[in-house]
C-alpha positions as CSV (number, residue, x, y, z in Angstrom):
1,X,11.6,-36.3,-11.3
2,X,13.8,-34.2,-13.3
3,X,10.8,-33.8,-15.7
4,X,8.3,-32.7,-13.5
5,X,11.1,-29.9,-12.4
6,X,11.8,-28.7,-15.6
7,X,8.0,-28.7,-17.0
8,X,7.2,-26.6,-13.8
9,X,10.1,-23.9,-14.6
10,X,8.0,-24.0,-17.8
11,X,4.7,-23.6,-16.7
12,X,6.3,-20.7,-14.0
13,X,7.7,-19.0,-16.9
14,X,4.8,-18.9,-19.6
15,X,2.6,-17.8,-17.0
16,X,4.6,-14.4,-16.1
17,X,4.6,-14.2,-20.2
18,X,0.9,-11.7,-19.9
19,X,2.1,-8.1,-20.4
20,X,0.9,-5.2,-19.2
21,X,-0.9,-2.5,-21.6
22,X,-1.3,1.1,-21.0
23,X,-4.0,2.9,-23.7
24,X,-3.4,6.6,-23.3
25,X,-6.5,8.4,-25.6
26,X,-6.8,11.9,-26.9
27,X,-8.5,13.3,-24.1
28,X,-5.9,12.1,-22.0
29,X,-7.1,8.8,-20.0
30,X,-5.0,6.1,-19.1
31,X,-6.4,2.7,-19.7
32,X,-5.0,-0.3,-18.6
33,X,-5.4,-3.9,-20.6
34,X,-4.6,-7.0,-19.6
35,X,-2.5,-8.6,-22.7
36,X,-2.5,-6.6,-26.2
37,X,-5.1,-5.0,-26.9
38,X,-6.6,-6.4,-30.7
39,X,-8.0,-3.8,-33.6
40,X,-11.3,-4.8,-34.8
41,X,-10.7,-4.0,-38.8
42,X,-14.1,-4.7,-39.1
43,X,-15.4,-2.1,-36.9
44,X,-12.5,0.0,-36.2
45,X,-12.6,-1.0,-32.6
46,X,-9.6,-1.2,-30.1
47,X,-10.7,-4.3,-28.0
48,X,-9.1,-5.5,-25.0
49,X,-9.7,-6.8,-21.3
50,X,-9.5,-4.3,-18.7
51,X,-7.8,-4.9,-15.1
52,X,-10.9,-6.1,-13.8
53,X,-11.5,-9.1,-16.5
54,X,-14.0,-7.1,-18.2
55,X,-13.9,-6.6,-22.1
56,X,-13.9,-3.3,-23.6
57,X,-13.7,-1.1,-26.4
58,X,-13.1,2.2,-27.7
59,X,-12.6,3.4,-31.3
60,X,-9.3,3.1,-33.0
61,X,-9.5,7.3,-33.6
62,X,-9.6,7.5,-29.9
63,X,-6.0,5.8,-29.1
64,X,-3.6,8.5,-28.8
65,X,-0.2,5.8,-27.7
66,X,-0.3,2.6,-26.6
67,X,2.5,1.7,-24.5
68,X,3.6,-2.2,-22.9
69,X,4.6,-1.7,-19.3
């Protein structure tokens, strides 16, 4: 019993873990992302998941701040 408890606190607390991501670019949009956004190297993409569950991108040059909320 005391295990189920304890691996539930667990589970509760790596679940609230997901951060919140605002992308401010250069022309002054706010973007929200759903976790940290990642950097393409490859491509010079900023990729990320948007509030809706959708993936996007933008360029790298285009990211003015990025700020965890």
């Amino acid at each position: 019993m005391t295990r189920l408890i304890l691996s539930l606190i667990c589970m509760i607390g790596i679940a609230g873990c997901s951060s919140e991501y605002i992308i401010v670019t250069t022309d002054g949009q706010l973007l929200t992302s759903e976790g940290k956004p990642e950097l393409d190297r490859k491509s010079g993409m900023l990729e990320f998941e948007d509030s809706e569950g959708r993936s996007q991108q933008i360029p790298q040059a285009s990211v003015r701040q990025l700020l965890e909320r």
